[in-house]
N, C-alpha and C positions, 0 to 999 in steps of 0.2 A: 434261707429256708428251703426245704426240699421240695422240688416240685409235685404237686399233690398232696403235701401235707396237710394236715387238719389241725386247728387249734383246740384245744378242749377245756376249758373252765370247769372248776369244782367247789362245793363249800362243802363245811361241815357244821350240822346242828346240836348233835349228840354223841357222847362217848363214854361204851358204857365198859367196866371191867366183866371179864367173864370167870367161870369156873375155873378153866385151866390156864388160869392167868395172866388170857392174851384180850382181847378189848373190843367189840364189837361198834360198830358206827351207822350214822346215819346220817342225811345229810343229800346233798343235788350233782350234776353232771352232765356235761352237756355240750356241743358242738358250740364253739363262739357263736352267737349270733342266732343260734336256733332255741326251741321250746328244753329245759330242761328235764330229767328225767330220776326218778327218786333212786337214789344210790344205797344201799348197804354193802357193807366191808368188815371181812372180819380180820383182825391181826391177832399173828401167833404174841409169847410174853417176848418174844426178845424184839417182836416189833418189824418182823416180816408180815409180810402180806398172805393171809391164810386161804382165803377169798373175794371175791366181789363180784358186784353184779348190780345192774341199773332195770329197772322195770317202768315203765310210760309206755304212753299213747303217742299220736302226732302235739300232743299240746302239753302244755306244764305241768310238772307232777315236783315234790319236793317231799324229803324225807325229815322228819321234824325230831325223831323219837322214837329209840331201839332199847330193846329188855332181850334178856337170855332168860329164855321159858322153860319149865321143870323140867320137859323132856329133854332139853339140850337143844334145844332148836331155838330161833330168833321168830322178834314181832318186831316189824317197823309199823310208825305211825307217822303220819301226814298228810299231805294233798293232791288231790288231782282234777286236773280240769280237762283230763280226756275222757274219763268216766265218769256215771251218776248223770248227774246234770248239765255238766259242767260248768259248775263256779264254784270252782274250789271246795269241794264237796272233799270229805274224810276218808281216806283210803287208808286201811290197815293190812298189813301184808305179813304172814306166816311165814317162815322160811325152815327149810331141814336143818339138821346140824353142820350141812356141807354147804349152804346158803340155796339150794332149789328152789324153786317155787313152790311151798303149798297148798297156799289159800290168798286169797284176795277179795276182802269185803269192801264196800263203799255205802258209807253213809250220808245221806244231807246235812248238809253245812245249815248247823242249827240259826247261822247269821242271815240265811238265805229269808226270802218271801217268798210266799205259794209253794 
C-alpha cells in the first residue's frame, strides 16, 4: 500500500436508466472506518463515469433511491443523521443535470417519537 493511502468503501442501493441511455445511481461512500456519506453517480450508455459526487455531514448519510426528473435533473432519496434530528431522519436531494447541488430537504423519520 501507498504510504498515505486511504481505503474507501462503497455500496449501491439503486439503479435507475436514464433518457440518454446512460443510468443514474444511488447508493453510500465513505473512508473505511468513518461515517458514510450519500453517493449519486451518473453513468454515460456505454458505461463511463458521466458524474459523481457524495453529500453528508460529519455523521451517516445513505442514498436509497434515485429518479431522472422532467427537467433532466436527478432526486436522490434516503438518510441522514447529520441533519434534522438526527436519527436517520429523510433527506431528499435535487441535483442539475450535471449532478450540482440544488436543493436539499429533510424530513422526520415518521419511525421517530416526539
Amino acid at each position: 500500500a501507498l504510504l498515505g493511502a486511504k481505503s474507501y468503501a462503497a455500496g449501491f442501493h439503486d439503479i435507475r436508466a436514464t433518457q440518454d441511455g446512460g443510468w443514474v445511481i444511488a447508493g453510500w461512500i465513505g473512508p473505511a472506518h468513518s461515517p458514510a456519506e450519500m453517493l449519486a453517480m451518473k453513468l454515460t450508455a456505454a458505461g463511463d463515469i458521466d458524474w459523481q459526487g457524495s453529500f453528508g455531514g460529519p455523521f451517516e448519510e445513505d442514498g436509497a433511491a434515485a429518479i431522472e426528473t422532467l427537467d433532466g435533473g436527478y432526486a436522490l432519496a434516503g438518510f441522514t443523521a447529520s441533519f434534522g434530528a438526527g436519527a436517520k431522519d429523510i433527506c431528499v436531494i435535487r441535483l442539475t443535470p450535471a449532478g450540482a447541488l440544488g436543493a436539499c430537504r429533510v424530513y422526520k423519520n415518521p419511525g421517530r417519537v416526539a
